[in-house]
N, C-alpha and C positions, 0 to 999 in steps of 0.2 A: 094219317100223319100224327096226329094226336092224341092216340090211342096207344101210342108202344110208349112202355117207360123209360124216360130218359132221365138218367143219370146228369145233373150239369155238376154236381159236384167232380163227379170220376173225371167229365170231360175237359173242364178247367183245367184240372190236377194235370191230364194231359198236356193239354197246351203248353201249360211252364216247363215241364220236362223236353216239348221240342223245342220250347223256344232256349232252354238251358242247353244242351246237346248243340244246337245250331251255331251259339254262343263258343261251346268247345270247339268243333268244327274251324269254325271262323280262324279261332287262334291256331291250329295248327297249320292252317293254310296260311297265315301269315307270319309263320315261323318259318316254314318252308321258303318261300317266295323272298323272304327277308336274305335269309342265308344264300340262298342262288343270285340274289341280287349284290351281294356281299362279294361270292363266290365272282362274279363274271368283273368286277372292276373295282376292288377294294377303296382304294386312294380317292375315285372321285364319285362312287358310288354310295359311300356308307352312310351319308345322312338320309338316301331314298330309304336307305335296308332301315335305319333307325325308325324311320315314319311310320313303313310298313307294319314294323313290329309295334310300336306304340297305338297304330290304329288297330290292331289287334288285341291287344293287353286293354287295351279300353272297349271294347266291343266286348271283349271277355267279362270285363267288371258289370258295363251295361245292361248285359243278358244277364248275368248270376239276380241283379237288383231286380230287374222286369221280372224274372221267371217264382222268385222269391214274393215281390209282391200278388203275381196271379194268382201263386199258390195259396197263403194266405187268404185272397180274397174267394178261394175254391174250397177253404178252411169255415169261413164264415156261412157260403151259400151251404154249406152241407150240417151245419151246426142249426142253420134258421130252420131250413127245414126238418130235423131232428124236433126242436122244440115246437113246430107248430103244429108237428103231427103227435105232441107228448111221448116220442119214447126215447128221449135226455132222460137225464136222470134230476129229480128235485133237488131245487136250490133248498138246502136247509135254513131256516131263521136263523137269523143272527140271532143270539140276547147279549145287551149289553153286561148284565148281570154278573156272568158267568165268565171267568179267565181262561184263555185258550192254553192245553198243554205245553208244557216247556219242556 
């Protein structure tokens, strides 16, 4: 089991992309669902269809911020261990000395 090479950078990266997709998903089906609900009784219907879509549009933003953050954090595991296995590239010295080009 602990013998094959796992990747947790590749498979983080993964996760946010389902969890971004699932996120898409979500709103179309409740773009769909809004409209049919819209569709079957306009007048005493339309605040349901509002809900619907708003639980949607916010599921939407939800998932983009989650999948964004996992990413990120699948950014960091794959950069750690870049540098703890040395092949990043060297941080150069700073000198204060010396003005940076302009």
């Amino acid at each position: 089991m602990f013998t094959n090479n796992f990747n947790a950078e590749h498979s983080i990266k993964k996760w946010a992309a389902i969890i971004q997709t699932g996120g898409n998903v979500f709103l179309v089906l409740c773009i769909l669902a809004a409209f049919i609900i819209l569709c079957v009784d306009a007048e005493y219907l339309w605040w349901i269809s509002l809900i619907v879509l708003g639980d949607g549009v916010l599921t939407f933003f939800a998932a983009r911020f989650y999948s964004t953050m996992i990413w990120g954090f699948g950014d960091v595991v794959g950069n750690t261990k870049k540098l703890a296995g040395g092949t990043a590239a060297p941080i150069d010295q700073y000198d204060e000395t010396v003005l940076p080009e302009l």
